[in-house]
C-alpha positions as CSV (number, residue, x, y, z in Angstrom):
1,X,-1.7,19.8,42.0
2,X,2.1,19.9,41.8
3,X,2.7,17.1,43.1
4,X,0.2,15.0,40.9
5,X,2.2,16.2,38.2
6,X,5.4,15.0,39.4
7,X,4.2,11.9,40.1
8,X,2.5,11.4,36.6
9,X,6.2,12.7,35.4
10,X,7.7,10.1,36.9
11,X,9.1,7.1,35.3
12,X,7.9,3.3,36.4
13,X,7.7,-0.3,36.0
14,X,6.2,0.2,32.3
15,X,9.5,2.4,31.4
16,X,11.6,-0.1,32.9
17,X,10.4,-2.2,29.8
18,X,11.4,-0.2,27.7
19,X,15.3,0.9,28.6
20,X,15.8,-2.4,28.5
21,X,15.2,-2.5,24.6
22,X,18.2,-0.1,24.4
23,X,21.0,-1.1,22.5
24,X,21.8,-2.9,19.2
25,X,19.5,-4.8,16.8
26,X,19.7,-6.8,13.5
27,X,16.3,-7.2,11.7
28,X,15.0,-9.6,9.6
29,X,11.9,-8.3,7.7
30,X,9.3,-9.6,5.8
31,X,6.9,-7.5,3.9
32,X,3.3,-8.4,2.1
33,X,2.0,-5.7,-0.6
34,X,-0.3,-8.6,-1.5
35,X,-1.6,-11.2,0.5
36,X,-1.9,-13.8,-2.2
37,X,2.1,-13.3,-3.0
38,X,4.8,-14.5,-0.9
39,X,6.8,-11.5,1.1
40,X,9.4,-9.4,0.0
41,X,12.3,-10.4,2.8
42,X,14.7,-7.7,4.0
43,X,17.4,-6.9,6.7
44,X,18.6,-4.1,8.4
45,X,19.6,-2.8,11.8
46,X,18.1,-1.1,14.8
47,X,19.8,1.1,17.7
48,X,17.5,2.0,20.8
49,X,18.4,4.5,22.9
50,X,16.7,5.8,26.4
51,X,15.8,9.6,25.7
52,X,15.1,12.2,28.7
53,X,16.2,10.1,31.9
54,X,14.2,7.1,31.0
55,X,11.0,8.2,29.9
56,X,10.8,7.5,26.4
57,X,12.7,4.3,23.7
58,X,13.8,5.8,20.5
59,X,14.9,3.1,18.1
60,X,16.4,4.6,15.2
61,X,16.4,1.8,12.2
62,X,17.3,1.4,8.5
63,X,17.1,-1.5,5.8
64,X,14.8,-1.2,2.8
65,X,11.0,-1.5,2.8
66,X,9.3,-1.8,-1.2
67,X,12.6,-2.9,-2.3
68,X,14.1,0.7,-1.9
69,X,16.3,1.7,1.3
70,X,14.8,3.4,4.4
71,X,16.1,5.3,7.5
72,X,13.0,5.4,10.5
73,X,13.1,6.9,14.1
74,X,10.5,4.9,16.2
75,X,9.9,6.7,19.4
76,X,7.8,4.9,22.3
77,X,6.7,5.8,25.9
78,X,4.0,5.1,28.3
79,X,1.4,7.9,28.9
80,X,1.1,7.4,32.7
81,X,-1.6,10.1,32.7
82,X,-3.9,8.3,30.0
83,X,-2.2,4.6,30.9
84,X,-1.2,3.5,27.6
85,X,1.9,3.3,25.5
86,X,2.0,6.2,23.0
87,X,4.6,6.2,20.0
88,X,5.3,8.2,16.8
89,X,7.3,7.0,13.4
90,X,9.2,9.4,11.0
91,X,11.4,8.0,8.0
92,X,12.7,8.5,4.7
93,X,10.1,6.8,2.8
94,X,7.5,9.7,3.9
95,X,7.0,13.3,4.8
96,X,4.3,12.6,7.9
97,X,4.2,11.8,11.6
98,X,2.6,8.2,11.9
99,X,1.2,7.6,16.2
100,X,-0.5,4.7,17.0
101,X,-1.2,3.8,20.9
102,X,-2.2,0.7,22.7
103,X,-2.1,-1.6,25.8
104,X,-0.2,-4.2,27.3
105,X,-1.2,-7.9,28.3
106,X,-1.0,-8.9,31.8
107,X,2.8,-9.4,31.5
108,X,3.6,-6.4,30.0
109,X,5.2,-8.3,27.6
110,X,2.9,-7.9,24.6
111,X,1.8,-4.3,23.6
112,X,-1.3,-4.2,21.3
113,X,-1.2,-0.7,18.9
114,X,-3.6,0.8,16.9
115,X,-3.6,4.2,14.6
116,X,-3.9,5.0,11.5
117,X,-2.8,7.3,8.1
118,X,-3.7,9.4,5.4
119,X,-4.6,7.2,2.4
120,X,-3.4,7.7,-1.3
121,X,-6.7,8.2,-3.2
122,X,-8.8,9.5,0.1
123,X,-9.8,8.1,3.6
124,X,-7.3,6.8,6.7
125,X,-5.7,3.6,6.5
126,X,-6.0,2.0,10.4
127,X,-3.6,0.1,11.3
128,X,-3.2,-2.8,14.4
129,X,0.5,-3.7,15.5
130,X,1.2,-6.2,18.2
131,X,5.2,-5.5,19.5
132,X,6.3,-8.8,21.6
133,X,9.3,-8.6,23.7
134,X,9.8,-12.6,23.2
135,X,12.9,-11.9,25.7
136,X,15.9,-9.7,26.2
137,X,17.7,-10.5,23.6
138,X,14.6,-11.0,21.0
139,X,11.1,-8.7,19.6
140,X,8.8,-9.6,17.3
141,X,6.8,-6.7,15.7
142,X,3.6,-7.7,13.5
143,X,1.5,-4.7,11.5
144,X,-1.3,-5.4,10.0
145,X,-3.3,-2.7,7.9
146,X,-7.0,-2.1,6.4
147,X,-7.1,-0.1,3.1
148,X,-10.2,2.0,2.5
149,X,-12.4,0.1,5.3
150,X,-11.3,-3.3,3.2
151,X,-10.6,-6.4,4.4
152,X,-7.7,-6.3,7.1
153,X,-4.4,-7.7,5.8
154,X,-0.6,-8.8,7.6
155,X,1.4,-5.9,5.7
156,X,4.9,-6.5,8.0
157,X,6.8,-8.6,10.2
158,X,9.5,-7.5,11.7
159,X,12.1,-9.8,13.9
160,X,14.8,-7.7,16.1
161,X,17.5,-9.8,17.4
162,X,19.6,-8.0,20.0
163,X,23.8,-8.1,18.8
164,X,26.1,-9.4,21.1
């Protein structure tokens, strides 16, 4: 038994992805309260770090979301006992944990997310978030949100571009 556990606590080829995202970003977001208005653009910054010998990405980010300014810890990992990337968001703009988890294409290269929140007014709001590591140096990260079983909507897209 012990040694199914060490093996399950052992980081792999999915982790690799993820150090790899360590390190400085600049942002360039662009956010969509309403669909049928154009988005609220922002920038900001993002530093990833590798936590606890290369099991988890933190990426601890700031800029302003709703027009007012945020700070945000993003922590991701791969489960390798349920075999799917796991993550959890605290910031400023909230007093909650948010998790989503998903699963990678057949590169690895494109994780698909999916969680949800509590709702103002009642309910959970799901959410689906599709992270694409375009290349070293670039990420793309696309949420998209469904308020009280409504009609899904693109709330956020977030471009990281690594600093040299």
């Amino acid at each position: 038994m012990m040694a199914t556990y060490q093996k399950l606590a052992t980081p792999g080829e999915h982790h690799k992805l993820l150090t790899g995202l360590a390190g400085s970003w600049t942002t360039k977001t662009k956010e969509w309260m309403d669909p049928q208005k154009p988005p609220v653009e922002s920038t900001g910054a993002s530093n990833g770090k590798v936590l606890l010998d290369g099991r988890f990405l933190q990426q601890e980010s700031s800029g302003s979301m709703h027009g007012e300014p945020y700070t945000g810890i993003w922590t991701i990992g791969y489960d390798n006992l349920l075999k799917r990337y796991v993550s959890t968001w605290i910031a400023t703009m909230g007093t909650g944990i948010f998790q989503m988890d998903g699963t990678a294409s057949e590169d690895g290269k494109t994780i698909t997310f999916t969680g949800q929140h509590a709702e103002v007014g009642g309910g959970q709001m799901t959410h689906r978030a599709i992270w694409k590591i375009v290349d070293s140096n670039t990420q793309e990260f696309v949420m998209y949100g469904t308020h009280h079983g409504g009609q899904e909507m693109k709330m956020l897209e977030t471009v990281y571009t690594r600093k040299q």
